[in-house]
FIDO-528005 format. One record per residue (C-alpha): residue in three letters; x, y, z. Coordinates in pm, 1 decimal. Layout:
<rs>
   aa         x         y         z
  ala         X         Y         Z
...
</rs>
This chain:
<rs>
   aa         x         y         z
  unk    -135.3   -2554.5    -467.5
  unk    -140.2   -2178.0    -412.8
  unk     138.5   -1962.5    -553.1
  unk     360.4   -1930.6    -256.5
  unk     469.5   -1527.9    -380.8
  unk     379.7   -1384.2     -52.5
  unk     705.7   -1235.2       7.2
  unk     628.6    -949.7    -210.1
  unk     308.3    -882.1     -22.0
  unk     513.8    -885.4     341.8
  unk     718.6    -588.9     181.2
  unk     413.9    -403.3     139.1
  unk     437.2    -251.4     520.3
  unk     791.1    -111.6     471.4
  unk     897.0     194.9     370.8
  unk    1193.6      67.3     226.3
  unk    1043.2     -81.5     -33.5
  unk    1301.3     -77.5    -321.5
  unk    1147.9       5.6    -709.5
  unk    1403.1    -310.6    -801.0
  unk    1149.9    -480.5    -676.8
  unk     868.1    -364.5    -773.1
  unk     922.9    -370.8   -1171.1
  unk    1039.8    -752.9   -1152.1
  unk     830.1    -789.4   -1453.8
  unk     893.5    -510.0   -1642.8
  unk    1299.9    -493.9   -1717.5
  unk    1291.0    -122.9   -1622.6
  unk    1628.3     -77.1   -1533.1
  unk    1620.8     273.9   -1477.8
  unk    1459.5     218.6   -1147.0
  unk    1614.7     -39.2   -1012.2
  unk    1813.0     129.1    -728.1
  unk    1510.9     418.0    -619.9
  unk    1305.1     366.7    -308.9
  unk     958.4     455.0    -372.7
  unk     888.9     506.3       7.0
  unk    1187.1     625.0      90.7
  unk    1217.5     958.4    -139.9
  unk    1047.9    1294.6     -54.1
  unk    1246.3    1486.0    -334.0
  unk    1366.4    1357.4    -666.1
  unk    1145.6    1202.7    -962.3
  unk     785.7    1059.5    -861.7
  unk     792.1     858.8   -1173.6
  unk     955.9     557.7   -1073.2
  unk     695.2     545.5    -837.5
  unk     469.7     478.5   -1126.0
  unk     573.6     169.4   -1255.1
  unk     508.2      18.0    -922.9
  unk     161.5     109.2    -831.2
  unk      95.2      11.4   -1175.9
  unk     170.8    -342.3   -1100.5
  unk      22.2    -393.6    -776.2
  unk    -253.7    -212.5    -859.8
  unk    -406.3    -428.1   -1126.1
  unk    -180.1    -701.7    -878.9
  unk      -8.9    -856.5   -1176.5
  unk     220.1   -1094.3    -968.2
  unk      67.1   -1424.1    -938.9
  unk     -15.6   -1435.1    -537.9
  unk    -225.1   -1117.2    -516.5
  unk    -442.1   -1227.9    -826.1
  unk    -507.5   -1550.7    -730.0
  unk    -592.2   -1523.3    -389.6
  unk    -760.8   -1205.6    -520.6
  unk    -942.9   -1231.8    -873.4
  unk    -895.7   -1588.8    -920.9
  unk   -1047.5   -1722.1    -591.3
  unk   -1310.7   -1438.9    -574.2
  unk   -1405.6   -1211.9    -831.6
  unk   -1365.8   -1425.3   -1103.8
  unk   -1598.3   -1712.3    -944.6
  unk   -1872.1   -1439.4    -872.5
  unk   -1865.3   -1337.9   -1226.3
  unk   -1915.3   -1700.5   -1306.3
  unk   -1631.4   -1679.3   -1561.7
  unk   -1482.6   -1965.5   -1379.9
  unk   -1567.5   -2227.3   -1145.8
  unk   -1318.5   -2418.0    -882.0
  unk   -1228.3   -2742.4    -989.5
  unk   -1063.3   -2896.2    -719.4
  unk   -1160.0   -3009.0    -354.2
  unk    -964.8   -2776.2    -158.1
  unk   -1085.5   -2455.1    -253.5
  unk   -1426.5   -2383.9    -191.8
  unk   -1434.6   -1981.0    -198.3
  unk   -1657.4   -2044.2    -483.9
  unk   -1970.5   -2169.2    -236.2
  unk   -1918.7   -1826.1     -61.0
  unk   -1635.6   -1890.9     222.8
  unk   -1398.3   -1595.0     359.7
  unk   -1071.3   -1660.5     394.1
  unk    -941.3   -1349.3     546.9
  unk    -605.6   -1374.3     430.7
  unk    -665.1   -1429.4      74.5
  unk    -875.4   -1114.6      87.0
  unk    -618.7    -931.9     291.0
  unk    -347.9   -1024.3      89.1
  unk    -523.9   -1041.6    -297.2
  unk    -700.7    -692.1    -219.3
  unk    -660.7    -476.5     110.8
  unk    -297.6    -453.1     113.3
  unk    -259.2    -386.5    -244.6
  unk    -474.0    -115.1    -253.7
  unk    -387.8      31.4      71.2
  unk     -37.7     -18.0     127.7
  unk      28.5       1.2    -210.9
  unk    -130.4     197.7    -432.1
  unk    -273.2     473.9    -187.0
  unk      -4.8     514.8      10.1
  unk     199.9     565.0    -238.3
  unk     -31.9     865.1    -393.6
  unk     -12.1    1015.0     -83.9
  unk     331.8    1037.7     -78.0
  unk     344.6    1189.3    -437.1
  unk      89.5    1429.9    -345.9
  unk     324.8    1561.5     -52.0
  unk     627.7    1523.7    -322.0
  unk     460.4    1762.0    -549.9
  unk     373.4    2043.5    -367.2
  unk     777.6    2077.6    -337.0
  unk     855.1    1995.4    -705.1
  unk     527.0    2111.4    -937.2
  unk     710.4    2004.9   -1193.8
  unk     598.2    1670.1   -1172.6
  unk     276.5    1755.0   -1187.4
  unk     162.0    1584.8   -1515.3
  unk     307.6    1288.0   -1329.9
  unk     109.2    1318.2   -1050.9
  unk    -228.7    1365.6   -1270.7
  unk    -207.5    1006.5   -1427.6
  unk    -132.8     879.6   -1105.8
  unk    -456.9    1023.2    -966.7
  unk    -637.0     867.2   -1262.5
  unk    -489.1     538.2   -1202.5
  unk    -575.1     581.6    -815.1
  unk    -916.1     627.2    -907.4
  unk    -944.8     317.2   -1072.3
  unk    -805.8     141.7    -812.2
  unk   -1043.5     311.9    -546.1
  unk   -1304.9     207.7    -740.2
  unk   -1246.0    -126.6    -771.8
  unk   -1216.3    -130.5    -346.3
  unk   -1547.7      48.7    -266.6
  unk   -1713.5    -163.4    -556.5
  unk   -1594.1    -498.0    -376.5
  unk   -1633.8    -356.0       2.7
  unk   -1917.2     -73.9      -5.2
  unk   -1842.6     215.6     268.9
  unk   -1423.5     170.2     327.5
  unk   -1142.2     455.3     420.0
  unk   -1066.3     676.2     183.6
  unk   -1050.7    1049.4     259.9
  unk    -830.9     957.8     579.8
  unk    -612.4     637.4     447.4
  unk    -278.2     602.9     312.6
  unk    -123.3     842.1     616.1
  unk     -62.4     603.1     876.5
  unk    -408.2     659.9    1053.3
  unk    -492.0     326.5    1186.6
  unk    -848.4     485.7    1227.4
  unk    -916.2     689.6     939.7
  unk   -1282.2     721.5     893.3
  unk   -1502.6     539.2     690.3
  unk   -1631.2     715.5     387.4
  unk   -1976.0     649.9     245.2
  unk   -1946.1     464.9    -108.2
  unk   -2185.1     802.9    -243.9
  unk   -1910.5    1042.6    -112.1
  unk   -1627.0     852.3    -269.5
  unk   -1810.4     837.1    -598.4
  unk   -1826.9    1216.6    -612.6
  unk   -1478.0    1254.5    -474.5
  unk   -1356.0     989.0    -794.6
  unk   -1549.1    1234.8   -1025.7
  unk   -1392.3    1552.4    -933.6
  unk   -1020.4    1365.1    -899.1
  unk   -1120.5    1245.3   -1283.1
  unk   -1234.8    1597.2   -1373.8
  unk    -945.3    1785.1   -1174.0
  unk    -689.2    1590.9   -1381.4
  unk    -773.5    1628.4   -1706.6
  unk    -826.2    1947.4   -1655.6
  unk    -446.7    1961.1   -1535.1
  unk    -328.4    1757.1   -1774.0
  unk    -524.7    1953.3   -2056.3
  unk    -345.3    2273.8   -1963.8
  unk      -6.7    2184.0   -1952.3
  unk      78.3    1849.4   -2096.0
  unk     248.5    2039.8   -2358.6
  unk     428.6    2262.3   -2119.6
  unk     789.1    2211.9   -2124.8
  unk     805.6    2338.0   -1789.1
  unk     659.9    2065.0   -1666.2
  unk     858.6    1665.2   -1638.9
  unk     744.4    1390.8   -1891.2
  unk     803.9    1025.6   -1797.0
  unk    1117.1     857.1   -1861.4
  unk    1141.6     537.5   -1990.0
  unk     950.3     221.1   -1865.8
  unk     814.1     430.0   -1589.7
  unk     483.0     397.8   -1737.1
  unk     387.1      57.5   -1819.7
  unk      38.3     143.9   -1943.3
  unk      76.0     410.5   -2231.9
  unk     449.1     510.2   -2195.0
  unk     358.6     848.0   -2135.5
  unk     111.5     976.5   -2343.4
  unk     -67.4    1220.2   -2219.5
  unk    -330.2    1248.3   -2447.6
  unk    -422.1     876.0   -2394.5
  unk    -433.4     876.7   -1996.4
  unk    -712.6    1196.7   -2050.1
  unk    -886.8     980.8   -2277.3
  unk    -859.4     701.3   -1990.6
  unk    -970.1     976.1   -1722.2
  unk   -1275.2    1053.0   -1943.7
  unk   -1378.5     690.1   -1994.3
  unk   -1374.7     572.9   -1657.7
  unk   -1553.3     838.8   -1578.6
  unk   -1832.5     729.7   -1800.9
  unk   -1808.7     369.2   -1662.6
  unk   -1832.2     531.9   -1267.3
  unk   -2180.4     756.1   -1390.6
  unk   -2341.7     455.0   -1560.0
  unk   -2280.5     246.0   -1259.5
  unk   -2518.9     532.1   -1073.7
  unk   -2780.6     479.6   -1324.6
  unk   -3031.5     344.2   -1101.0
  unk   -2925.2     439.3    -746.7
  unk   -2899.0     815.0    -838.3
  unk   -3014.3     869.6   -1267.1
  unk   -2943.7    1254.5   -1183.1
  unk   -2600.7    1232.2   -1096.8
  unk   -2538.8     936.1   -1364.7
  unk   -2678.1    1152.7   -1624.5
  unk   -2471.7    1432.7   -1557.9
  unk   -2177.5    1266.6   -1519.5
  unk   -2194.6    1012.0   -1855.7
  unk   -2304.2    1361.1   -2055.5
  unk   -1935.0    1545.5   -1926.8
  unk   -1700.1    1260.0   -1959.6
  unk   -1869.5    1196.7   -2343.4
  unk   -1854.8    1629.0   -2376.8
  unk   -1480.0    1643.4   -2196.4
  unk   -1186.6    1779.8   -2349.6
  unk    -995.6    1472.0   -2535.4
  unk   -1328.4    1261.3   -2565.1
  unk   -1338.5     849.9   -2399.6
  unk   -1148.8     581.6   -2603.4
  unk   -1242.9     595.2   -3005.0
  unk   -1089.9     222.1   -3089.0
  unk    -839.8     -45.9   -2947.4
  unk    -546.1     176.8   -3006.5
  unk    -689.0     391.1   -2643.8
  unk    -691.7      66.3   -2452.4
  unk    -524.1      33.0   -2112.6
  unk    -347.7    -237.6   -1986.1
  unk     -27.2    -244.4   -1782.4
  unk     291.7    -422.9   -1950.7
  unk     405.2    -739.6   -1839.2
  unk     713.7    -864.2   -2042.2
  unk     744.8   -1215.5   -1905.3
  unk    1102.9   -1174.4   -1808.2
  unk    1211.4   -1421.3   -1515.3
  unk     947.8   -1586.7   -1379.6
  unk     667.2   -1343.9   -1440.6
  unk     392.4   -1394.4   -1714.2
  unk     -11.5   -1272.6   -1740.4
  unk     -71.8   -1416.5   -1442.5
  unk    -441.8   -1540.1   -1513.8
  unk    -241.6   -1764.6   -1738.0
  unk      54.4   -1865.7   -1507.8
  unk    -214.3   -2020.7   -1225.7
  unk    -387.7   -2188.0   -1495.6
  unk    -155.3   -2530.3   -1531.2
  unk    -247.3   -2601.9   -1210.4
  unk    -566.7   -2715.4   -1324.5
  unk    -769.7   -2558.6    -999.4
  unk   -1046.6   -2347.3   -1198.2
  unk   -1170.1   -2411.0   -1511.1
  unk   -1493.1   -2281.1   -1723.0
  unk   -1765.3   -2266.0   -1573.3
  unk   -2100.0   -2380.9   -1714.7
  unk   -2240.4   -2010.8   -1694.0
  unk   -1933.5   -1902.3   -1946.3
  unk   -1993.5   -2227.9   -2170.9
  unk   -2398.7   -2143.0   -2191.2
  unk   -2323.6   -1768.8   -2288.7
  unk   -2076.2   -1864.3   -2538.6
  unk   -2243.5   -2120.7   -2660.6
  unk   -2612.9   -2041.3   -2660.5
  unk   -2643.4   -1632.1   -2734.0
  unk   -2619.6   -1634.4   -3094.8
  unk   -2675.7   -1931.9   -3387.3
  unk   -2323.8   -1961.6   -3399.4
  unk   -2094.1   -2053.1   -3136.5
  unk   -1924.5   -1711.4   -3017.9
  unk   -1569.4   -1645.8   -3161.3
  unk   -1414.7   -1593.8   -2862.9
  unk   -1405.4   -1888.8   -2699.0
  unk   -1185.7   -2068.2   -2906.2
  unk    -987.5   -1776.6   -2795.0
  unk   -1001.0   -1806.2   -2446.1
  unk   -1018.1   -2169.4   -2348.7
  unk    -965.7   -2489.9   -2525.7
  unk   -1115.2   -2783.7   -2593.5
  unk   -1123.9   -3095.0   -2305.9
  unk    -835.9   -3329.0   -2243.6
  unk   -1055.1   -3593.5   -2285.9
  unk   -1142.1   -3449.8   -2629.8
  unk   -1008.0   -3478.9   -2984.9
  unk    -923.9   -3228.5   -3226.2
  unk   -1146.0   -3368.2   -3449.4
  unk   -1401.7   -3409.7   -3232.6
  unk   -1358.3   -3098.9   -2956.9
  unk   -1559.5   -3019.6   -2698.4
  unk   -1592.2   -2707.1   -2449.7
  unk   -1738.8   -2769.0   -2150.6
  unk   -1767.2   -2561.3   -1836.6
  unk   -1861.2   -2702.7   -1489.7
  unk   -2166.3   -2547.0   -1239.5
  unk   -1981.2   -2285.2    -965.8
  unk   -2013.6   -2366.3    -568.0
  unk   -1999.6   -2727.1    -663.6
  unk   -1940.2   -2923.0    -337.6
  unk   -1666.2   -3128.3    -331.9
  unk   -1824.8   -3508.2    -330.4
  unk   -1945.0   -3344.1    -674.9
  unk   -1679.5   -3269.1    -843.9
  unk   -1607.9   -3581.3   -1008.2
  unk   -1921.1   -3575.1   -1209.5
  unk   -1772.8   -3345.8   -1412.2
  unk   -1480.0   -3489.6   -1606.3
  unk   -1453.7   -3299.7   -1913.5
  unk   -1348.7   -2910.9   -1842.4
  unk   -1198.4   -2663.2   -2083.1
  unk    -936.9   -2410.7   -1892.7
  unk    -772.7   -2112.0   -2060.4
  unk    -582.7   -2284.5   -2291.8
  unk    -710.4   -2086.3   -2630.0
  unk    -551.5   -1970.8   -2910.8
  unk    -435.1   -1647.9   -2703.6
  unk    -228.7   -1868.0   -2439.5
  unk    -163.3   -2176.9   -2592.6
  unk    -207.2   -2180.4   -2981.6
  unk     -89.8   -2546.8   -2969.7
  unk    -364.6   -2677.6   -2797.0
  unk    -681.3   -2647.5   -2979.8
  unk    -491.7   -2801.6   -3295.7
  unk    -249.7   -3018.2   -3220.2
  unk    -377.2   -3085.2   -2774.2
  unk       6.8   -2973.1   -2766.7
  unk      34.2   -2808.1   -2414.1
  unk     348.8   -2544.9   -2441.8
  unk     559.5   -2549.9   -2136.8
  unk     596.6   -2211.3   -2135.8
  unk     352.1   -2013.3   -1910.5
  unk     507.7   -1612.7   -1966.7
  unk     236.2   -1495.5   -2213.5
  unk     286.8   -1140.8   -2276.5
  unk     -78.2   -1012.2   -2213.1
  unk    -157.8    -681.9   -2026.8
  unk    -340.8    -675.8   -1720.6
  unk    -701.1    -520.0   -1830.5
  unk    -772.4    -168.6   -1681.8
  unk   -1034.0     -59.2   -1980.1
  unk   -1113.2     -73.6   -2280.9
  unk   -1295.8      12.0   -2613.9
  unk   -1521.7    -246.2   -2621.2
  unk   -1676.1    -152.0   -2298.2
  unk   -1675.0     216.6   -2387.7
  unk   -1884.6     149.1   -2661.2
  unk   -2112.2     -76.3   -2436.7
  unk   -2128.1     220.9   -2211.3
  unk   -2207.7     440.9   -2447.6
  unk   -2484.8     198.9   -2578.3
  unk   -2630.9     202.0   -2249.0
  unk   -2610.6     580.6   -2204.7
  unk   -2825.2     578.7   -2537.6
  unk   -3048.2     401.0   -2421.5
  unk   -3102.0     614.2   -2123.9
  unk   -3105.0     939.0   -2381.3
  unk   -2811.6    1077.7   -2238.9
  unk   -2668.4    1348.8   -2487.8
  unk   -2381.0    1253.6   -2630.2
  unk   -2386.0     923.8   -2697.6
  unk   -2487.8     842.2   -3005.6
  unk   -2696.5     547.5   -3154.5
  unk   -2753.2     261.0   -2898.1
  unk   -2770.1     -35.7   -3154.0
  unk   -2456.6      91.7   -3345.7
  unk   -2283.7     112.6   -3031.7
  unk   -2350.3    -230.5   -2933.9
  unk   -2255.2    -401.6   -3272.0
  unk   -1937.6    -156.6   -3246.5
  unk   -1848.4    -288.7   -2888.3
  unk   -1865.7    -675.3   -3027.2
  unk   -1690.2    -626.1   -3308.4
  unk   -1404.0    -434.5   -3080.0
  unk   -1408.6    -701.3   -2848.5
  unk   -1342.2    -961.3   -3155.9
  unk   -1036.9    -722.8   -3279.0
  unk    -899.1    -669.8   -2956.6
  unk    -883.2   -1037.0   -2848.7
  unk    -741.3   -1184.2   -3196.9
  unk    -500.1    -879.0   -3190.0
  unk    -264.5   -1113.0   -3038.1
  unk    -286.9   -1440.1   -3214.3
  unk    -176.4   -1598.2   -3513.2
  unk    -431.6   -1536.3   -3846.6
  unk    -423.5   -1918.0   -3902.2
  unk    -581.0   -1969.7   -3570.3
  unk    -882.0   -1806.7   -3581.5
  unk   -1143.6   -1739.8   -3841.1
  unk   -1353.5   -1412.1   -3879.8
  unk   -1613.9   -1592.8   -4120.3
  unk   -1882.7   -1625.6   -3823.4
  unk   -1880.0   -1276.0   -3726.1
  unk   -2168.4   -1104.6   -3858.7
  unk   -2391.6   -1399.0   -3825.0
  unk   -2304.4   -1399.4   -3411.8
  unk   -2391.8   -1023.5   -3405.4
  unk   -2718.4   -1057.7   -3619.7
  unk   -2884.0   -1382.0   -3489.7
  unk   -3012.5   -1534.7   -3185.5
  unk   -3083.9   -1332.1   -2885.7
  unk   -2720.8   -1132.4   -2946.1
  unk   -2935.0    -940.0   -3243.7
  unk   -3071.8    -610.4   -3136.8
  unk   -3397.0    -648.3   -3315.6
  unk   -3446.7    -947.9   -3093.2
  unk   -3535.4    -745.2   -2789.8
  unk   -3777.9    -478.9   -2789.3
  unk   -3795.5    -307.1   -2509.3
  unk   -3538.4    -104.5   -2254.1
  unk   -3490.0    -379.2   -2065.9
  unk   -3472.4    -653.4   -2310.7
  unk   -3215.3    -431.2   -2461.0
  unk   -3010.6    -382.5   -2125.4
  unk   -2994.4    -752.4   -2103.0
  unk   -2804.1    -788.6   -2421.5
  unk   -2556.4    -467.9   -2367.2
  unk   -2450.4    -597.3   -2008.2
  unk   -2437.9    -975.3   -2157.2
  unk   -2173.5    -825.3   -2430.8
  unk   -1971.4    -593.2   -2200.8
  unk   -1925.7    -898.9   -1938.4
  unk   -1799.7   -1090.7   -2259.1
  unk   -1598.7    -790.1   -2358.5
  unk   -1415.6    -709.7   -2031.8
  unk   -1351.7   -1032.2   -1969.9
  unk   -1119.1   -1127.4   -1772.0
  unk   -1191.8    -831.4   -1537.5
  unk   -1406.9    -976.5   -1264.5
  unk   -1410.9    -711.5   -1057.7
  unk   -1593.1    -484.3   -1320.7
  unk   -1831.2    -811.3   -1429.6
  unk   -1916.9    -897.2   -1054.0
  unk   -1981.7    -532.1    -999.8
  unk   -2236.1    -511.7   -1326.3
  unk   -2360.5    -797.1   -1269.6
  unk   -2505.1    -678.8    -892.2
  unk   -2582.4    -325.6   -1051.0
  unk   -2808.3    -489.3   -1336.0
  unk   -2938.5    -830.1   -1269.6
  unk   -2715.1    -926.7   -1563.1
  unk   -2604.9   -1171.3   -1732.3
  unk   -2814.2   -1421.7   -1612.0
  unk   -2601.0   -1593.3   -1413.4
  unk   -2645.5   -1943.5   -1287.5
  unk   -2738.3   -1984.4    -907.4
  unk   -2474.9   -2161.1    -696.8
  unk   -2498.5   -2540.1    -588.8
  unk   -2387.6   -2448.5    -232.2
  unk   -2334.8   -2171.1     -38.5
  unk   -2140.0   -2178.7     305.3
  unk   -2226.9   -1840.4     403.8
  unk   -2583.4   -1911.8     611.9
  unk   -2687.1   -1561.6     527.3
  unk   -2689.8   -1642.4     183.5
  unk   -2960.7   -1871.9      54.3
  unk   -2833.9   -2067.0    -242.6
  unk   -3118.9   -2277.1    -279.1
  unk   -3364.9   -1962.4    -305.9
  unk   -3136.0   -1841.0    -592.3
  unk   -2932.0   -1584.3    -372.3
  unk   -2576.5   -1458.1    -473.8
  unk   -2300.8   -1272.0    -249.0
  unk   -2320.0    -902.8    -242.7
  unk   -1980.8    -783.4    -110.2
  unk   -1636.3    -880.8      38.2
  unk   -1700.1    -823.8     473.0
  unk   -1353.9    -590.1     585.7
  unk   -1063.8    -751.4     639.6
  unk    -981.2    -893.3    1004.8
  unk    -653.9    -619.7    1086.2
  unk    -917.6    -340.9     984.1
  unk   -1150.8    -476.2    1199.0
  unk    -957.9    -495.1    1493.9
  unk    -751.7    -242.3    1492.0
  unk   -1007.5      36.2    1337.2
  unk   -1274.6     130.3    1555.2
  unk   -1493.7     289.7    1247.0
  unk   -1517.4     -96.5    1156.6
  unk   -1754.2    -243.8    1367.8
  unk   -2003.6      68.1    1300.8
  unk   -2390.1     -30.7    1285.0
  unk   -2406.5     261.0    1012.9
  unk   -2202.8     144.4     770.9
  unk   -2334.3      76.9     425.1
  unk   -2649.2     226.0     445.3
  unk   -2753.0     124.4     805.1
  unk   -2668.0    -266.3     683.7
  unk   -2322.5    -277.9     832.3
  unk   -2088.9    -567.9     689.6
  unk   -2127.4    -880.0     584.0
  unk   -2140.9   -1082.4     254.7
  unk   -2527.2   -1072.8     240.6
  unk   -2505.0    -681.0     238.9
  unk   -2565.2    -463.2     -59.8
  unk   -2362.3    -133.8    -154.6
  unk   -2471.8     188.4    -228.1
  unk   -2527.4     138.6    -600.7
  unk   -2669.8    -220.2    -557.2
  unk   -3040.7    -166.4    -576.7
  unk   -3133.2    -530.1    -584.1
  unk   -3204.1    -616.1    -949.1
  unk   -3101.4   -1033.1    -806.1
  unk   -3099.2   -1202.4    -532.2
</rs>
């Protein structure tokens, strides 16, 4: 059964919005009486907190109907499991979309920026404030023009019910200069008593720290010019070599990495983990072949991430993953399936098949991190972009970060690091075993899906910029513009149905390139390296 959390989602549309609300998850008492929505005066930071959350939609309805149901299946991390869900063969279901995506980025997150932007002119004191917001904005509107291609941007979060659609190659360069603006703001006067820090669970990501929200700035902005690489090299080029030059530098180990807090107070947990008892997605075979089959060794990781089958022993386990867009008359050809029940969720299960009640793991939701910095910075080697260092020693860096980062968590008895330098050195995950710049691209975008894992929105997106990993065609598709059986995948989410009808830039023949919308249509950046 879905999550039935939907009443934070109706709140979304009113302006009386209380904070209380909004930081459910965090225990930040502070805010518990302020109105986000309702303030054009006073303290923008307990404004944070909020977009925070339903910006990388931590509550469990937004990220299943969002990441879960989509993003995740068309990163083949996971596969649906049951009969009555079948978004993985390619359906819409507008309100999932609506709900997991659209509204938190629009009513949410944008709106909310909009406001602060207004807010500040009156109060510049709050400027550093507003800075990190605009970084975390920029994420966000990334993530919505990566999913949706052309979408409203320069004109949204005002109330315009038809603001025009911006081309996904103007809000590229407008995510650049917001990214360059501030950390240029933030690099002249985050020491500047004049100016407001953040109190006290306001900022669930780095609590403030200034210096760590430029390095964020500067790293997404490497991850936004290497997604140009091949649509527009120039700009990419340009881009990676002044976010690796920028005052403050990208991440330089797991210490820089950005998440958003989630303290698993009442009923709130990582919610990737919280939907997962339900037993409605699982492994899917892609995920069991890459951490199976890469290396000699079986990849460290996944007895991190999932555990073994039910129908397993401990003695005896098995991982097994199941084939995405399976129809349902299929389904039961697959008994054994291994969900996320690792050693970073459930430590009992692996070594005792002990399955903990308690589903409030304290995990942030992803927003970067080193690992894929260093991939990124591999990559950018690889291109000769200045700056970037050695492209084999930033790829063994990146899997090793990856490793740290994921045990960072766990208990020392439950892991073992004894298999990590044969992984890295053997098999097709050792550099030496590809030759040539794309043989070498193959393995860097195999290891950052791995290593941002479980961020489908930045694997999907990869995966339709490169080609890579090689992911496993679906059994079905019930989108008749897409052509499972010739190997085709989905390209984008189509707009959601209120935009549609209610915004006449919608329906416009010239949207993404001349394609229009649809799930068969490519973005900018998607230059059709697959199907």
């Amino acid at each position: 059964m879905i999550y039935m959390k939907k009443n934070i989602l109706k709140a979304f549309g009113l302006l009386a919005f209380t904070a209380g609300m909004a930081v459910g998850c965090t225990d930040d008492f502070d805010s518990m009486n302020k109105n986000p929505m309702g303030i054009t005066e006073g303290d923008p930071g307990y404004i944070m907190s909020y977009i925070q959350e339903v910006g990388t939609r931590i509550d469990a309805w937004p990220y299943q109907v969002g990441d879960n149901l989509h993003t995740n299946l068309y990163a083949q991390y996971f596969a649906n499991s049951v009969a009555h869900f079948n978004s993985d063969s390619y359906t819409y279901n507008n309100a999932w979309v609506n709900d997991g995506f659209w509204i938190p980025y629009y009513a949410g997150v944008l709106k909310h920026l909009r406001k602060v932007e207004e807010m500040v002119i009156k109060s510049p004191e709050y400027d550093n404030i507003y800075q990190t917001m605009r970084i975390f904005a920029a994420s966000c509107t990334a993530q919505i023009t990566d999913m949706f291609g052309d979408v409203p941007y320069s004109e949204a979060g005002t109330g315009n019910s038809a603001a025009k659609f911006d081309s996904q190659q103007s809000i590229y360069a407008s995510l650049f200069k917001e990214l360059t603006d501030a950390v240029n703001a933030l690099n002249a006067h985050k020491d500047d008593n004049a100016y407001v820090d953040f109190k006290k669970n306001q900022d669930l990501v780095y609590d403030g720290d200034f210096e760590k929200w430029i390095k964020l700035a500067n790293s997404l902005r490497l991850r936004l010019a290497m997604r140009l690489s091949f649509v527009d090299p120039a700009t990419s080029k340009r881009e990676a070599e002044a976010a690796l030059a920028a005052p403050g530098g990208v991440f330089a180990n797991n210490a820089d990495n950005a998440g958003v807090f989630i303290s698993g107070a009442g009923s709130c947990g990582w919610p990737l983990f919280q939907i997962s008892g339900w037993g409605e997605f699982c492994m899917s075979k892609t995920m069991e072949d890459i951490l199976k089959k890469l290396s000699t060794v079986a990849d460290p990781r996944m007895t991190l991430w999932f555990g073994h089958t039910e129908t397993s022993t401990v003695d005896e386990p098995v991982y097994a993953g199941i084939p995405n867009g399976l129809p349902a008359s299929e389904l039961g050809q697959y008994p054994d399936r291994s969900y996320v029940w690792g050693a970073m969720t459930m430590p009992n299960w692996n070594t005792e098949h002990n399955k903990e009640g308690n589903f409030k793991v304290l995990i942030r939701q992803r927003i970067m991190n080193y690992a894929e910095v260093c991939l990124l910075k591999a990559e950018a080697a690889l291109r000769n972009y200045a700056g970037a260092g050695n492209a084999e020693q930033n790829y063994l860096a990146g899997i090793q970060a990856s490793f740290d980062a994921e045990r960072s968590t766990v208990d020392k008895d439950l892991y073992s690091t004894e298999e990590d330098e044969a992984y890295k050195t053997t098999g097709s995950v050792a550099w030496s075993s590809a030759s040539d710049f794309e043989g070498h691209l193959k393995q860097i975008i195999t290891q950052k899906w791995l290593a941002v894992y479980p961020n489908g929105v930045e694997a999907w997106s990869e995966f339709r910029r490169t080609g890579y990993p090689v992911l496993n065609p679906v059994k079905q598709s019930l989108e008749p513009k897409i052509k499972a059986e010739n190997g085709e995948f989905i390209k984008k989410l189509r707009y959601v149905d209120d935009e549609l009808r209610e915004n006449p830039n919608a329906t416009s023949s010239a949207l993404n390139q001349g394609k229009g919308d649809g799930l068969h249509v490519r973005v900018w950046w998607d230059t059709g390296r697959y199907k």
